[in-house]
N, C-alpha and C positions, 0 to 999 in steps of 0.2 A: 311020512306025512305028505300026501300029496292029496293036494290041493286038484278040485276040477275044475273046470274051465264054469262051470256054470255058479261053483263055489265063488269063484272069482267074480263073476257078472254081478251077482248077489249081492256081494260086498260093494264092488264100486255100483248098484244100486240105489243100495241099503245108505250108503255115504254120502251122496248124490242128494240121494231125497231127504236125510240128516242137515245137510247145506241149506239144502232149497229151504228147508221148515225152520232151521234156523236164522237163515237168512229173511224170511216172512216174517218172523217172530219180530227180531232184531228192527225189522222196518215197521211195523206195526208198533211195536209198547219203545224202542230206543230209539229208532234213526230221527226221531223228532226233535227229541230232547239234545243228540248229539251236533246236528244242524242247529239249532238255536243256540246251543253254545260257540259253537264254531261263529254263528254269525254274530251273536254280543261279541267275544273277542275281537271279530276283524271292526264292528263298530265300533270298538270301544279303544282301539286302535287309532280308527280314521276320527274319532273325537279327539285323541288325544294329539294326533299330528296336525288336526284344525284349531284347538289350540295353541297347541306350541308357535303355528303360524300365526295366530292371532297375538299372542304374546310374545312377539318376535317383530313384530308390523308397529306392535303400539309401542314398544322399548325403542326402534327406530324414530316412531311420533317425537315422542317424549325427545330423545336427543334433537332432534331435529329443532325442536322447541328452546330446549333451554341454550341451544345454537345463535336462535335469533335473540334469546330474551339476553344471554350472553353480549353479543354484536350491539342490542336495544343500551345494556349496559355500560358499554363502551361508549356509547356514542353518548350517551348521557353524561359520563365522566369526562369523556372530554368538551361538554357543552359546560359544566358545571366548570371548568378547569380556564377556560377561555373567557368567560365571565368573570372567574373570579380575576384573571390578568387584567380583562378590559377596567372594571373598579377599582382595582389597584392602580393602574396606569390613570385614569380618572381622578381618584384619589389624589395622586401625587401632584399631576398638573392642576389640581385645584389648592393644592397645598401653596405650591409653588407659586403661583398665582397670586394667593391671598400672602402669602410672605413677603414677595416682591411690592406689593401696595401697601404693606406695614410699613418696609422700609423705606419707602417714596413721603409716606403719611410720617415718618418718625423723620426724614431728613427735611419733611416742610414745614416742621414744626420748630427741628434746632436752628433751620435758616430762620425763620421769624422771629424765636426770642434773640438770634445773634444781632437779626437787626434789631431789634425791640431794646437790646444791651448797648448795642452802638448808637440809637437816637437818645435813649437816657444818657450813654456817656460823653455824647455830642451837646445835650443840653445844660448838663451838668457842667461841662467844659466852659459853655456860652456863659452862663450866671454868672463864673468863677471871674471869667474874663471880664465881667460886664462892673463885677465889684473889682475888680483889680484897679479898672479904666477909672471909675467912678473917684476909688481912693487915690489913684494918682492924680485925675484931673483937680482932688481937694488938696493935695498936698502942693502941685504946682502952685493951686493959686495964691495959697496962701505963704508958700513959703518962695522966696524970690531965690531963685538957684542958679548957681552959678553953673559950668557946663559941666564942671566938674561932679558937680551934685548932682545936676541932671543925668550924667554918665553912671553914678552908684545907683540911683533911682532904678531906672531903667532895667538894670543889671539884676538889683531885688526882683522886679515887677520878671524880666524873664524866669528869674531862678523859682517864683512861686508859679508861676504857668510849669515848670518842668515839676514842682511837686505835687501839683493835680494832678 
């Protein structure tokens, strides 16, 4: 079997112009369809990597946020935490304050019924004495006493002063 050279031409040709017409074909009713998928793909690609960047950018946002609102939180709790010390410490020194003037007001009061006790028991005392005087100076007059008598008198009149 031997093949001639022009057998040979024939073929690479016939093969040639097979390519070429498939190749026309193929560009004609495929290479369209094939390019348009290729190109949806690499879009659909760079959408999704513009996404991901976008949803990569606002996750950052977002932290970044709850960062401050974080920090905002803080500072608020310790605003919250320092007001309540300053009311307390407020508090106490008004406490303190108002207790100390009870007991100025509660020690001005036992000092005034002490003296109020001691002019009643001062006046009380005066009466006592003023009927004591009154009954000795009756008993002197009328009764003529010797020193001796005068001496027990006396001694009575103290001993009822020591029993007031």
């Amino acid at each position: 079997m031997e093949t001639s050279l022009g057998t040979i031409i024939g073929n690479i040709i016939l093969v040639t112009g097979s390519v070429f017409v498939l190749f026309l074909l193929i560009r004609k009713y495929a290479w369209g369809n094939i390019t348009s998928i290729f190109e949806e793909r690499a879009q659909k690609i760079s959408d999704d990597l513009d996404n991901a960047e976008q949803a990569r950018q606002q996750a950052e946002e977002l932290a970044h946020k709850r960062e401050i609102e974080l920090a905002g939180s803080r500072k608020e709790a310790s605003q919250i935490i320092g007001s309540a010390k300053e009311t307390a410490e407020k508090n106490k020194t008004d406490m303190l304050t108002e207790t100390k003037s009870e007991i100025i007001r509660l020690k001005e009061k036992a000092n005034q019924e002490i003296e109020q006790n001691r002019k009643d028991a001062i006046d009380s005392i005066k009466g006592e004495v003023a009927d004591l005087t009154i009954l000795l100076a009756g008993k002197i007059m009328t009764d003529k006493l010797e020193i001796e008598g005068q001496s027990d008198l006396i001694d009575r009149y103290i001993d009822r002063l020591g029993d007031a």
